[in-house]
C-alpha positions in Angstrom: 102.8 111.5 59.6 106.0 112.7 62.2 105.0 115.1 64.6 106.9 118.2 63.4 105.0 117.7 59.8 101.6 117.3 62.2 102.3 120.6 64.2 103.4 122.9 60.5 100.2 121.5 59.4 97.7 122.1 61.4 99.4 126.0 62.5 98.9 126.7 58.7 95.1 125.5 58.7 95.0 127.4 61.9 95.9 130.0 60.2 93.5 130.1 57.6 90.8 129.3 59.8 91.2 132.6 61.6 91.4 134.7 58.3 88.3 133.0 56.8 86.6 136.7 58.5 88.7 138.3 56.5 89.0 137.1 52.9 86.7 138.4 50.4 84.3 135.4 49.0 82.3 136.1 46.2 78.4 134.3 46.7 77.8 134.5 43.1 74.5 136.6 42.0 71.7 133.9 40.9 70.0 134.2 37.3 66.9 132.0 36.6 66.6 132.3 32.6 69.0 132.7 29.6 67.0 135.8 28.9 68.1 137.5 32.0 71.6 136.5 31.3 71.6 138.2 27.8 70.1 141.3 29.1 72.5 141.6 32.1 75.4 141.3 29.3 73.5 143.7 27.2 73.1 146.1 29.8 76.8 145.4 31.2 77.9 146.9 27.6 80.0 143.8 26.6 80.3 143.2 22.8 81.8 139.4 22.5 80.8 136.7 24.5 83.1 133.9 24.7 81.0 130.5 25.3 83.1 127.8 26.9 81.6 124.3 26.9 82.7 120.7 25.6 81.3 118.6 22.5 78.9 116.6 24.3 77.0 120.1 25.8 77.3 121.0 22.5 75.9 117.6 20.8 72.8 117.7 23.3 71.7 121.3 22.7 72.2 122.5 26.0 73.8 125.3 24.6 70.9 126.3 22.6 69.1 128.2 24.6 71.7 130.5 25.2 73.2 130.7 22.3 69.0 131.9 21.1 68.8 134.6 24.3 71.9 136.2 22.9 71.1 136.3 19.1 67.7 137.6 20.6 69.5 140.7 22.1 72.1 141.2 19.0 75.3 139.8 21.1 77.9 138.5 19.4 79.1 135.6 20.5 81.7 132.6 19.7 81.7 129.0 21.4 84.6 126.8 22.3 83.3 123.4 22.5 87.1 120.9 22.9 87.0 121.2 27.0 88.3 117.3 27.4 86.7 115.6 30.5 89.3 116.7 32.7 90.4 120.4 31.0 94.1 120.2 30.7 96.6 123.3 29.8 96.4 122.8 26.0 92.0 123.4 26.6 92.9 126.6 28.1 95.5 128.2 26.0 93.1 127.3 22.8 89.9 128.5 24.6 92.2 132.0 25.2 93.7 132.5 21.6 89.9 132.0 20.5 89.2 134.7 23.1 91.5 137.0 22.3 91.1 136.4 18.3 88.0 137.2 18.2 87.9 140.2 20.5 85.9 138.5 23.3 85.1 140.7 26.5 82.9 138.6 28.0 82.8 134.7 29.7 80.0 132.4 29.8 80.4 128.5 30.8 78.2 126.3 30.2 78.2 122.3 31.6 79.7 120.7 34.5 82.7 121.5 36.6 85.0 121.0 33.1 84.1 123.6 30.8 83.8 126.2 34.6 87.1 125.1 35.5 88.5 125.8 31.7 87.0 129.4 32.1 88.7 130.5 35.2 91.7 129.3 33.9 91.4 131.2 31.1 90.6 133.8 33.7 93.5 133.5 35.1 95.2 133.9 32.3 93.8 137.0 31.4 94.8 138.5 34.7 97.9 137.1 34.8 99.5 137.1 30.9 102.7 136.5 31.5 102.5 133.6 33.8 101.5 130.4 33.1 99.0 128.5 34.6 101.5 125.7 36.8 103.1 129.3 37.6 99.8 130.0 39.3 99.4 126.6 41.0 98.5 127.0 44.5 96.1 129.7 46.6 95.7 133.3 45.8 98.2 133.4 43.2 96.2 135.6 41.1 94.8 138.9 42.3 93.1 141.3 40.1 89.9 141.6 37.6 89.0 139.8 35.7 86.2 139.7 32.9 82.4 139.4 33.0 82.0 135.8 34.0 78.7 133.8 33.9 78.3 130.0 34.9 75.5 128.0 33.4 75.7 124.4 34.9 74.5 121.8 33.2 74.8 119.5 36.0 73.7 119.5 39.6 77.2 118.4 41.2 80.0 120.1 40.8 79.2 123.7 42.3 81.9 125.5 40.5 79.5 127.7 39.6 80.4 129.1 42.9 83.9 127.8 43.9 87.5 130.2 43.6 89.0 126.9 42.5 90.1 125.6 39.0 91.4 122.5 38.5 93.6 121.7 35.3 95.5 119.0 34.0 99.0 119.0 32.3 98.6 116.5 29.9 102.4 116.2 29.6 103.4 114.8 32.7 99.7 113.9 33.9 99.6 115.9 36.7 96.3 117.4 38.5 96.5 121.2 39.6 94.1 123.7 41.3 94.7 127.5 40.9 92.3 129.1 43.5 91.7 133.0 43.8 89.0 134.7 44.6 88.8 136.5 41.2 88.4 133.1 39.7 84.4 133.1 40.9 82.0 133.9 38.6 80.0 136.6 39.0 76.9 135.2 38.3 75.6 131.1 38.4 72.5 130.7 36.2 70.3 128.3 37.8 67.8 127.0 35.2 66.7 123.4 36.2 65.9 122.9 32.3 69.5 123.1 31.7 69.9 119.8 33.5 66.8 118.1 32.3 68.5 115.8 29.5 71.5 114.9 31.9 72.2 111.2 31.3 71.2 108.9 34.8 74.8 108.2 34.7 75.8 111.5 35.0 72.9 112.7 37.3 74.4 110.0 40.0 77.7 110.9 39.9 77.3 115.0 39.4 75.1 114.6 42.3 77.5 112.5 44.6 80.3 115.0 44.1 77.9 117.2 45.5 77.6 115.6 48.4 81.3 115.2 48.6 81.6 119.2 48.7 79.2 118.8 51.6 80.6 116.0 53.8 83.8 116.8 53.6 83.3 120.9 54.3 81.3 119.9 57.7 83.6 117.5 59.2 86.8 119.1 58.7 88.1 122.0 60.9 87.3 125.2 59.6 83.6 125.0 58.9 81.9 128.5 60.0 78.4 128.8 60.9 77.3 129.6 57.4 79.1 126.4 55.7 77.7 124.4 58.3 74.7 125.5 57.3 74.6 125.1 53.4 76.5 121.8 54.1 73.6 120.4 56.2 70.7 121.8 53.7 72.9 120.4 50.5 72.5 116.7 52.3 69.4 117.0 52.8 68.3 118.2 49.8 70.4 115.1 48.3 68.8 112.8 50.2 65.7 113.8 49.0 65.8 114.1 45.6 69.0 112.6 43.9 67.2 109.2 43.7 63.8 111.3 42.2 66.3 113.0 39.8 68.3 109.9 39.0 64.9 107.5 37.7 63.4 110.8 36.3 65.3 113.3 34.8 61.9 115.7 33.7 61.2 115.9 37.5 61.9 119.9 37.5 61.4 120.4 40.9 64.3 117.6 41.4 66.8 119.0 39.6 66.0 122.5 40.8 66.5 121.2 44.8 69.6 119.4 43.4 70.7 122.6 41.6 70.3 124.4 45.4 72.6 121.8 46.9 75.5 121.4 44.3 75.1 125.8 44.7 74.9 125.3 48.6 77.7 122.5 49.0 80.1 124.6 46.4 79.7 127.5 48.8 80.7 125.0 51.9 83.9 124.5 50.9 85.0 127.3 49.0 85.1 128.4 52.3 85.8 125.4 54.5 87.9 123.5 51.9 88.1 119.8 51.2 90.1 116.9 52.1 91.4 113.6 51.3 88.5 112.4 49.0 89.4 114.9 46.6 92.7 114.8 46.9 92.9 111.5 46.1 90.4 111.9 43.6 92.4 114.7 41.7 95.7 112.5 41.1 93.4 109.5 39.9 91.4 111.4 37.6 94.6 113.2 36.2 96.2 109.6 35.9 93.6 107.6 34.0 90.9 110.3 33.2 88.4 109.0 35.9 85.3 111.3 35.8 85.4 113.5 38.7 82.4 112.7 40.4 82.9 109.1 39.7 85.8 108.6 41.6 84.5 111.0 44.4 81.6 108.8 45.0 83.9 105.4 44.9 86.3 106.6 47.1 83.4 108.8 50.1 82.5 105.5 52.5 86.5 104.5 52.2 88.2 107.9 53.5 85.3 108.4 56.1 86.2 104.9 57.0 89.8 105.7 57.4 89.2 108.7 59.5 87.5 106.6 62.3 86.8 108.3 65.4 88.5 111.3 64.4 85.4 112.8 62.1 83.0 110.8 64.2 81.1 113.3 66.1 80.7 115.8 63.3 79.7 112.9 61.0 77.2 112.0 63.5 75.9 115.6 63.8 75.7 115.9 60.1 73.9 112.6 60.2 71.4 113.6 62.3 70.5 117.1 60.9 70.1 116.4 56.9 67.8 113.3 58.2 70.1 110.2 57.4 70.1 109.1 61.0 68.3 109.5 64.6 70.5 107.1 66.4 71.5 109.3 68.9 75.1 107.5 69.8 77.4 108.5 67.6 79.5 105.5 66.2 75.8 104.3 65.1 75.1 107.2 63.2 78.1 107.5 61.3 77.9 103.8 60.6 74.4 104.9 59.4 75.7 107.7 57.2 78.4 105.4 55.4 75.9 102.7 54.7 73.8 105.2 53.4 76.4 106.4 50.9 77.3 102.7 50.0 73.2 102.1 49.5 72.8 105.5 46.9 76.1 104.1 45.1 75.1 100.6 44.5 71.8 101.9 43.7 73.0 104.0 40.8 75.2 101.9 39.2 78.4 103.5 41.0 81.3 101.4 41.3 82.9 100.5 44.4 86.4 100.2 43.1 88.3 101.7 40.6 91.0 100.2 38.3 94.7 101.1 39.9 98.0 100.0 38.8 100.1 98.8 41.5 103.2 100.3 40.3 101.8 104.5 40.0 100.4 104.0 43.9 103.6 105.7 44.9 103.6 108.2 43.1 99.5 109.2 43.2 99.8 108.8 47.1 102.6 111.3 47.0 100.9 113.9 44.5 97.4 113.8 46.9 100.0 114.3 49.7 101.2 117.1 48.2 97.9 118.9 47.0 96.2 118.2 50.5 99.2 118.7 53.0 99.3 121.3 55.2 96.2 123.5 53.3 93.5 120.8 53.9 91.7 121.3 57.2 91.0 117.4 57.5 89.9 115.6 60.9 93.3 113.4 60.6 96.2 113.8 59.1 97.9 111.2 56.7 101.1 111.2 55.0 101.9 109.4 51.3 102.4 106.1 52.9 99.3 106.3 54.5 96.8 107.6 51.7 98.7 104.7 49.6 96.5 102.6 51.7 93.3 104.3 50.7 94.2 103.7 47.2 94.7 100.0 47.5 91.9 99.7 49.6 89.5 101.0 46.8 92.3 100.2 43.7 91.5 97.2 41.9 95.6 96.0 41.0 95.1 93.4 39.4 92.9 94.1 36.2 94.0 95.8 32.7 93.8 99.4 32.6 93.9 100.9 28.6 95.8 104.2 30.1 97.9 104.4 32.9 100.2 107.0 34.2 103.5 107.8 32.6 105.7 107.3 36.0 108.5 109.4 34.9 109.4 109.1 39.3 108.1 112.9 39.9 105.7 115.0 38.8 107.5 118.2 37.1 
């Protein structure tokens, strides 16, 4: 990256970083039962709740309980259950003509960081009618209220039960957006480690790396505050010690309740100290070929951290030390310790360590993570497209089939 690009940068995380005092985050309220959420709704005097979820929440029953709390207490409610993997435009605009046909006055999502991020865009939406969500694109786009909004993860990963961030895909062109506000946050995050008790191994690992993504990549860039530090440290350590309990046995409660603290704790990180590359990267490959989120993070962790080199190595080292993963008390050794760590849990859960790529979109990825990260993203080094395409073909396998790949139209619209 040219120096001028560098300096524009880094004054407008500077920026930020000395506004972070000033902005108004929302720590979301915590519920422990569906009960409580149904009488808070009650009580709140809302007549239609809107569930937003996807078909495989659905298919497993994790919306039962819920949906029984709220019968219990005479709500009405409907559910929209077509969030796709990766909730595009289309998901939103159908989950918001359900919402306003029925008369809904009230949100509640329930699964992962899909069906979450669906519901604040149809937030946004409601705030915002006349605009449409790539109108919104960007930060703090969207200021006003917005409706009663309850998140019910289903997951431990994904902490969008507390993040300001919703990230939508426009199936037409492919592309991978965030709208972030700080009227997007739900009110409330119900935290019920039953919820997460039938959650696939599969999906355990990789909900559970993403968390750890949110916390790695809050602490070692720079605009961390005392309090991110903080839940960034506790959301490792409570990875380490009970993703792999979680993963081999989804009934251990306890597990998945000290997982459900950390994805809460690591969403909190960087809703206030942002991301960086990994997720930039991770964004443009997941809105190319539909890569599960916290799949892709968890391929693509050890490579970034790799490419940053010295320049995240004593906060790495620091963030090594306190969550447990290392006591080597020079620094290169404990990052070292702290990637091979990462590489251990992945191979351990059955996560790859490369993802499928075609050659000929690396352009155009490298230049759509470019744009998403660059200059917001507060990341210990800077790169520019040419130099995240090297992340991608360091972890992009270019030379095997791929059933979908990106329609390369030369620019994202």
């Amino acid at each position: 990256m040219n120096i001028f690009r560098k300096i524009w940068c880094r004054t407008v995380q500077t920026v930020f970083r000395l506004a972070i005092p000033l902005m108004p985050y929302r720590i979301p309220r915590k519920l422990h039962d569906c009960g409580e959420a149904a009488a808070l709704i009650a009580e709140s005097g809302k007549k239609r709740v809107l569930i937003v979820t996807d078909a495989g929440v659905a298919a497993h029953g994790l919306t039962d309980p819920i949906v029984v709390a709220l019968s219990a207490a005479g709500i009405p409610f409907e559910i929209f259950d077509r969030t796709p993997v990766n909730p595009t435009v289309c998901a939103v605009e159908e989950a918001l003509a359900l919402y306003r046909e029925k008369a809904c006055d009230c949100l509640l999502a329930v699964g992962g960081g899909s069906p979450m991020d669906c519901a604040k865009g149809v937030c946004a939406r409601l705030i915002k009618p006349k605009k449409s969500l790539l109108q919104m694109r960007g930060v703090l786009k969207v200021r006003g209220k917005g409706p009663l909004f309850i998140a019910v993860p289903t997951t431990a990963g994904t902490g969008s039960e507390t993040t300001i961030a919703a990230v939508v895909t426009d199936e037409k062109t492919h592309y991978k957006f965030t709208v972030m506000s700080f009227c997007l946050a739900p009110q409330y995050a119900l935290l019920d480690p039953r919820m997460t008790a039938t959650l696939p191994p599969a999906q355990t690992a990789e909900t559970g790396m993403d968390a750890l993504t949110h916390a790695v990549e809050a602490y070692i860039g720079r605009s961390t505050t005392r309090l991110t530090r903080r839940c960034a440290v506790n959301a490792v350590r409570l990875i380490r010690e009970n993703l792999p309990k979680a993963y081999k046995n989804g009934g251990d409660l306890t597990a998945r309740s000290n997982m459900q603290t950390a994805a809460f704790d690591a969403g909190l990180a960087f809703t206030i100290s942002y991301v960086g590359y990994v997720h930039a990267i991770a964004h443009s490959l997941g809105g190319a070929y539909n890569y599960p989120h916290g799949r892709t993070n968890a391929t693509l962790l050890p490579c970034v951290l790799k490419f940053y080199g010295k320049s995240c190595q004593r906060r790495l080292a620091k963030l090594a030390r306190c969550s447990g993963v290392s006591d080597k008390k020079e620094n290169g050794a404990a990052c070292n310790e702290f990637i091979a760590w990462i590489e251990t849990l992945n191979k351990e859960m059955n996560i790859p360590s490369s993802l499928v790529v075609e050659a000929r979109d690396i352009p155009l990825l490298a230049a759509n993570a470019d744009r998403e990260a660059n200059p917001l993203y507060p990341v210990p080094k800077l790169m520019d497209a040419e130099e995240l395409g090297e992340i991608y073909r360091a972890i992009g396998d270019t030379t095997a089939p791929i059933e979908t790949h990106l329609q390369y139209n030369g620019k994202f619209n």
